[in-house]
N, C-alpha and C positions, 0 to 999 in steps of 0.2 A: 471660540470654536462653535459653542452652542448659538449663535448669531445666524452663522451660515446655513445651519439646519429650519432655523425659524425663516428665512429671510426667503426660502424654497418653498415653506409652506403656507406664507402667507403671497407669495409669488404666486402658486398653482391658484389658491384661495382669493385671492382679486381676479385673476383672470378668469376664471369658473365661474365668477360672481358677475362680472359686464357682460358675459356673454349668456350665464343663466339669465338671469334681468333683459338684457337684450330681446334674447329669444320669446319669455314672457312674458312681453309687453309689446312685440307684433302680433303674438299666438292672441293675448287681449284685445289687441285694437283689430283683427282681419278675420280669427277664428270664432273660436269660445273665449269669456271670459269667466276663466276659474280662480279671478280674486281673491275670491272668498276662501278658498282651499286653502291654494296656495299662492300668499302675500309674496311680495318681491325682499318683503325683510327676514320671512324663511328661508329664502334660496341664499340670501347673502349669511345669514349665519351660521347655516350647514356647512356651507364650505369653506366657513371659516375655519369653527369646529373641527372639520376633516381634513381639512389642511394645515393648523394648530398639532389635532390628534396623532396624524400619520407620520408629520415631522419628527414630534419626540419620542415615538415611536422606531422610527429610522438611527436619530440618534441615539438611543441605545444601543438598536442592531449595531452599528457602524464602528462605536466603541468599543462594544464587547463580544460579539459575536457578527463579525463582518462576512460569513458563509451564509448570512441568512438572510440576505437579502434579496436575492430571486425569490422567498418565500414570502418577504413582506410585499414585493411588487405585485404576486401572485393572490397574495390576501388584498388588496387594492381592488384589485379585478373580482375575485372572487364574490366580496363583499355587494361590490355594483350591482351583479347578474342578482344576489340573493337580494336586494334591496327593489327590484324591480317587481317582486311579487306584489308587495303592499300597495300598489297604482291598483293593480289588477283585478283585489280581493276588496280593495276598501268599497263603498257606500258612499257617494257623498249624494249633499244637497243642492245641486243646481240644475239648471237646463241644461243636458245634452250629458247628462253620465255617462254613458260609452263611450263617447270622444275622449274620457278623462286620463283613460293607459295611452293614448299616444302623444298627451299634453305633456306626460309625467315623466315616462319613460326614457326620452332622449336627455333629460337634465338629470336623469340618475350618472349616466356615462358621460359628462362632461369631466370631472372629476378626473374621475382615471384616467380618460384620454392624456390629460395636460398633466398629469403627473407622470404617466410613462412618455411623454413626449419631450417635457422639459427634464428630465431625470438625469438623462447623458449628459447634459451640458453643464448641469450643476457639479455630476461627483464624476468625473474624467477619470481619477485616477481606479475608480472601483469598474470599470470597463476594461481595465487593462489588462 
């Protein structure tokens, strides 16, 4: 059973990860390159990370407390929005620092997107 939970969040956690990498390495090659910030091996461990994290997380809720899962999807999102400050507040060291909150910012929300997107299709019966 714990399979099905993991197999959602390493699901969400690849795909957040080709399209993070995707997107940061046109944003490299066309825009700024903020390499040095942020590597393409950060983006892919985060989301692993967060897709690992949130799964077992989930299963928990689903186990034992299955009312509370609008609260975890809502902590999903939640977390995003708050996680969007530190692009905006941090310092870095490269050419073109103000560029860097709209480099950042959109691969904060990748995550959440593909997790409330693929959500319905994984647990059907918690829609019902």
């Amino acid at each position: 059973m714990f399979q099905k939970y993991v197999l959602f969040g390493l699901l969400v956690a690849v795909t957040s990860s080709i399209i993070g990498v995707t997107y940061a390495k046109v944003s490299y090659y066309l825009l700024f390159d903020f390499s040095k910030t942020i590597p393409l091996w950060k983006i892919v461990v985060s989301n692993i990370f967060l897709g690992l994290f949130f799964s077992g997380i989930y299963y928990v809720i689903q186990e034992s407390f299955a009312k509370l899962i609008l609260v975890l999807n809502m902590l999903v999102v939640l977390i995003s929005f708050l996680s969007i400050a530190l692009p905006i507040v941090v310092n870095i060291e490269e050419e073109f620092p103000e560029m860097f909150p709209s480099f950042a910012i959109p691969l904060h929300f990748l995550f959440p997107m593909l997790w409330l997107a693929l959500f319905p299709y994984f647990y059907k019966k918690s829609h019902v």
